[in-house]
C-alpha positions in Angstrom: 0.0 0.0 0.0 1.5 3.2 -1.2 2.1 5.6 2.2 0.5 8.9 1.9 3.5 11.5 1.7 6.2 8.7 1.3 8.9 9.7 -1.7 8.2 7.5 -4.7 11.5 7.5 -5.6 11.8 5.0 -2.0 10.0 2.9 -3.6 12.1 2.2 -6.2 15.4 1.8 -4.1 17.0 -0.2 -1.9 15.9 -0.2 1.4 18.9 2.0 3.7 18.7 2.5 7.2 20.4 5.4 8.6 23.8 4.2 9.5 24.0 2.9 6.1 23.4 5.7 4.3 27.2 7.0 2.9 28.7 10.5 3.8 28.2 11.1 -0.4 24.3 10.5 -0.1 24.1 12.7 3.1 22.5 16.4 2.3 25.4 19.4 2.9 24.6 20.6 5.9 23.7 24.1 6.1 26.5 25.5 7.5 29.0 23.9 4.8 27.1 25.3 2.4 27.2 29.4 3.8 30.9 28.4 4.6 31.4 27.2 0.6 30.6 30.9 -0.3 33.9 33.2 -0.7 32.1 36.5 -0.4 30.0 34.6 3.0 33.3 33.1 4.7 34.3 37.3 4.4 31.3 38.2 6.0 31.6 35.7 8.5 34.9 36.7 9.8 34.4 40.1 9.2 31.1 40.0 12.0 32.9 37.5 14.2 35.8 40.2 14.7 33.1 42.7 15.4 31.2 40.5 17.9 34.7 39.9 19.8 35.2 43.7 19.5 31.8 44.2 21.4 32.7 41.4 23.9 35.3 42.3 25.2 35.5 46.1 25.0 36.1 46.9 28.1 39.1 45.0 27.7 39.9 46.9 24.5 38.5 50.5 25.2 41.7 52.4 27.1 38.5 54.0 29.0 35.0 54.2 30.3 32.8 55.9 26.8 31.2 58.4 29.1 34.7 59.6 31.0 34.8 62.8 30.2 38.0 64.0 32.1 40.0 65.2 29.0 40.8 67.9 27.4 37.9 68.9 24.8 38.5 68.6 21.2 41.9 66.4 21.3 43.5 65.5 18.0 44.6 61.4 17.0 47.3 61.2 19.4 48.9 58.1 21.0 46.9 58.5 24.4 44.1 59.1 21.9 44.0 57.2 18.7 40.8 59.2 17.6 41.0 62.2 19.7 38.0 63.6 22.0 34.7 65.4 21.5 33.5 68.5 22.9 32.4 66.5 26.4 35.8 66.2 26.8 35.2 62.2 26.6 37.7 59.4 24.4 36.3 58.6 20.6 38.3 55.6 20.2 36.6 54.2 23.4 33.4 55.0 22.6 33.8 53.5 19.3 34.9 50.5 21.2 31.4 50.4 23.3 29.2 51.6 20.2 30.0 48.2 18.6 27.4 46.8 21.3 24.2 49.0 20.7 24.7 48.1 16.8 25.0 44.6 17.3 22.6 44.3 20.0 20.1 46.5 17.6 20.8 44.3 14.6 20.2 41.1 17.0 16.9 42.1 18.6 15.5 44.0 15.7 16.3 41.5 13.4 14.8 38.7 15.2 11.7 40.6 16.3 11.0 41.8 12.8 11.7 38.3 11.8 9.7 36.6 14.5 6.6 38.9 13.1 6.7 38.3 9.3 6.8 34.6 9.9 3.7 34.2 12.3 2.0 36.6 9.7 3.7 35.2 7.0 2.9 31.3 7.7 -0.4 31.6 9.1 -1.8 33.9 6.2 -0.6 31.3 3.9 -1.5 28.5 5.2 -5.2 30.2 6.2 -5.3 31.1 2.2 -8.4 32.4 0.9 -9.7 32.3 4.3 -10.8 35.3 6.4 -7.9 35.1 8.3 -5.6 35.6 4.7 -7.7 38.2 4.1 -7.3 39.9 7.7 -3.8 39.4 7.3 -2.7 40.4 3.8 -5.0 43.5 4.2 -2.5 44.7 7.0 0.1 43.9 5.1 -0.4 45.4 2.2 -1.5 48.6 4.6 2.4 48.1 6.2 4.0 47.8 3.1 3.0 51.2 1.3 3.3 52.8 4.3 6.7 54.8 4.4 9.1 53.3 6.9 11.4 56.3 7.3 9.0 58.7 7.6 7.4 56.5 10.3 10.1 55.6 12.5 10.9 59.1 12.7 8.0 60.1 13.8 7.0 57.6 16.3 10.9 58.0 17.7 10.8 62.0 17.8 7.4 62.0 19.7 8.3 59.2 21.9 9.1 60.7 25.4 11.7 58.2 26.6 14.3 57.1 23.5 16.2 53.9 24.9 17.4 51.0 23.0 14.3 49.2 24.0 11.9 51.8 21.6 14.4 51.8 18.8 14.6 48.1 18.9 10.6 48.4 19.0 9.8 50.8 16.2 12.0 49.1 13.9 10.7 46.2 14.5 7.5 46.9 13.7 7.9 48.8 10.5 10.4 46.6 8.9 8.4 42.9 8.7 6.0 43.0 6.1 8.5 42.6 3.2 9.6 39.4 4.5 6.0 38.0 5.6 4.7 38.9 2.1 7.5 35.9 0.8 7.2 33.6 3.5 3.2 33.5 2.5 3.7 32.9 -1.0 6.1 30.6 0.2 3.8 28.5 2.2 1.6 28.4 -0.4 3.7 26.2 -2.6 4.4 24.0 1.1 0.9 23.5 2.0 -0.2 20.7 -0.5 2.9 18.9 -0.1 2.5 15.0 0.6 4.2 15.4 4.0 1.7 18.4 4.9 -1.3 16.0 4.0 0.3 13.2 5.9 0.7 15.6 9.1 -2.8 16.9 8.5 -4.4 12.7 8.6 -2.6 12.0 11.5 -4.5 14.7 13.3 -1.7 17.5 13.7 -3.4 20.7 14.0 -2.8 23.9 12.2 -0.3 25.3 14.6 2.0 22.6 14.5 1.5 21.3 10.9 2.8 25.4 10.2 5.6 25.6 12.6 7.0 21.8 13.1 6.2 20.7 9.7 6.3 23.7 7.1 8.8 26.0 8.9 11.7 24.1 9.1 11.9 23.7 4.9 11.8 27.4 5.0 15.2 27.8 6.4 17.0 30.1 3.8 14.1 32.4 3.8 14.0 32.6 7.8 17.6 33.1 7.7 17.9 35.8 4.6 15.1 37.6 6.2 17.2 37.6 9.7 20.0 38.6 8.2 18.3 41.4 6.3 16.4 42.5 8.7 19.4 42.8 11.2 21.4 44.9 8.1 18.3 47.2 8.3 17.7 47.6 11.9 21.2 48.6 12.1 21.5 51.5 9.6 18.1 52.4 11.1 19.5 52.8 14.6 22.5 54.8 13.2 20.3 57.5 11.1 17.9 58.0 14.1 21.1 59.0 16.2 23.0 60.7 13.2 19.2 62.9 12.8 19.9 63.4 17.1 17.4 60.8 17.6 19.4 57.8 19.1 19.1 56.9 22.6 19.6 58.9 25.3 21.5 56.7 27.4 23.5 54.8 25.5 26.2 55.6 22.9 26.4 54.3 19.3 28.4 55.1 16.0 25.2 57.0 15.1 25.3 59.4 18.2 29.3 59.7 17.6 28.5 60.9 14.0 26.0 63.2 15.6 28.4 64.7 18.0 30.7 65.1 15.4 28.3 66.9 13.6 27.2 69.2 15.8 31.1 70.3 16.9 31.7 70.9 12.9 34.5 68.2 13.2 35.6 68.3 9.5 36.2 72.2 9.9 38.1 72.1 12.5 40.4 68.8 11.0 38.9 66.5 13.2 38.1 64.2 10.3 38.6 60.9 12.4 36.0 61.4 14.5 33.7 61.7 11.4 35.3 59.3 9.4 36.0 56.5 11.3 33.1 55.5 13.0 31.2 56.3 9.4 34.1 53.5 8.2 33.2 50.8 10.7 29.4 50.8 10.4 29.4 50.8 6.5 32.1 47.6 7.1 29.4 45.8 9.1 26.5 46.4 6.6 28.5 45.0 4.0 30.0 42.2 6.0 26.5 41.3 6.5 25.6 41.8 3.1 28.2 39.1 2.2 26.7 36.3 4.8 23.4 37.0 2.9 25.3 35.4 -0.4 25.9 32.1 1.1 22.4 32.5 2.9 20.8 32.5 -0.8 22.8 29.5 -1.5 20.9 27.4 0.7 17.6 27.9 -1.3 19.0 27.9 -4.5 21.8 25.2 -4.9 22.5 26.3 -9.0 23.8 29.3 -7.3 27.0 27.1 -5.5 30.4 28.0 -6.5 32.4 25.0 -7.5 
């Protein structure tokens, strides 16, 4: 009796268990194949450096980002590698400790955002044609023509409290629909599948048939959305604080470009304080750029090099 769900192409072969199945007939595991990508292994080292950075930087930073016990408006010098600001407080260290707010913005905004577009995402397209689809796609449609930057302006410059928490937050919540509008026309093409049916006659409900079932063949996408979404919430954080609109008690590459800014740093030849910080954050938005190559290879192998 043919097994509802079961690949045909078992039929036909020689029945394997699983310790005789050779390495050769093994899939690549996913990590191999991100690894496999030139421009991904850069990106990869390149983020890892940054993560270490952001680790251990009080090890690294010769001082505390808020000690402002200098003398104001320093030039690169050897007890200062970038000079000081106006507050009197080291660059170099506070580029040290920015590292953190960017990562830790790209981590939670990216997931949050992510986390959103796939419950949207999966249960809009597995509801198709439903009310719920229709519910769902109607807000995202509405979230997709909305525009973001305008948005997250607004909702930050009005907010009376601007910590990494809101940022996180507001980026969040204007950056998902993008990805949940692929993940539902992604689903679509999952939901007939044999091993969806199978799930559904054994009595699996919804929930589980979307998310233990469906989900985990959507790995690239969840992972090239996380990825992008990270990239995004980054440069978001940065232009909020660059437009004086970062958080108040923290200090980011964003709010170092905005101090420098404000002091006219580039007319009075303090170009490493502009410069530098603007250096390291466009390194980590390509760096991350790069993972996303290998990322794509995982959903479409005619892409592999080699």
């Amino acid at each position: 009796m043919t097994v509802v769900g079961a690949d045909p192409m078992a039929e036909s072969a020689p029945e394997q268990t699983g310790e005789q199945v050779s390495a050769a007939e093994r899939p690549e595991a996913w990590w191999s194949v991100v690894w496999s990508s030139k421009k991904a292994r850069v990106g990869v080292v390149v983020v890892g450096l940054y993560v270490l950075i952001a680790l251990l930087a009080p090890l690294i930073a010769p001082h505390a980002p808020t000690d402002g016990s200098f003398v104001p408006l320093e030039p690169p010098s050897g007890a200062h590698l970038l000079g000081t600001n106006v507050g009197g407080q080291d660059v170099f260290s506070q580029l040290v400790y920015g590292s953190r707010v960017s990562l830790l913005v790209g981590l939670l905004g990216g997931t949050l955002a992510t986390v959103i577009a796939l419950v949207v995402g999966l249960v809009a397209g597995y509801a198709e044609g439903t009310v719920v689809d229709d519910v769902l796609s109607f807000v995202t449609n509405v979230a997709l023509v909305i525009p973001v930057l305008p948005l997250i302006i607004t909702l930050v410059a009005y907010s009376e409290v601007r910590g990494i928490g809101l940022i996180v937050g507001v980026i969040a919540i204007t950056s998902w629909a993008g990805a949940a509008r692929g993940k539902r026309a992604q689903i679509i093409t999952l939901r007939n599948r044999d091993f969806v049916t199978a799930a559904r006659f054994s009595g699996d409900g919804p929930l589980r048939i979307i998310f233990a079932e469906i989900m985990p063949n959507m790995t690239s996408l969840v992972a090239a959305a996380f990825v992008g979404a990270a990239t995004g919430a980054i440069g978001a954080e940065a232009g909020l604080a660059v437009l004086g609109l970062g958080s108040s008690d923290a200090v980011s590459w964003g709010t170092i470009l905005y101090q420098a800014d404000a002091a006219g740093a580039v007319s009075q030849g303090l170009f490493a304080w502009v410069f530098v910080p603007g250096l390291v954050l466009a390194v980590l938005i390509t760096a991350m750029s790069f993972i996303n190559f290998g990322v794509d290879l995982l959903s479409n192998p005619h892409l592999r090099e080699g």
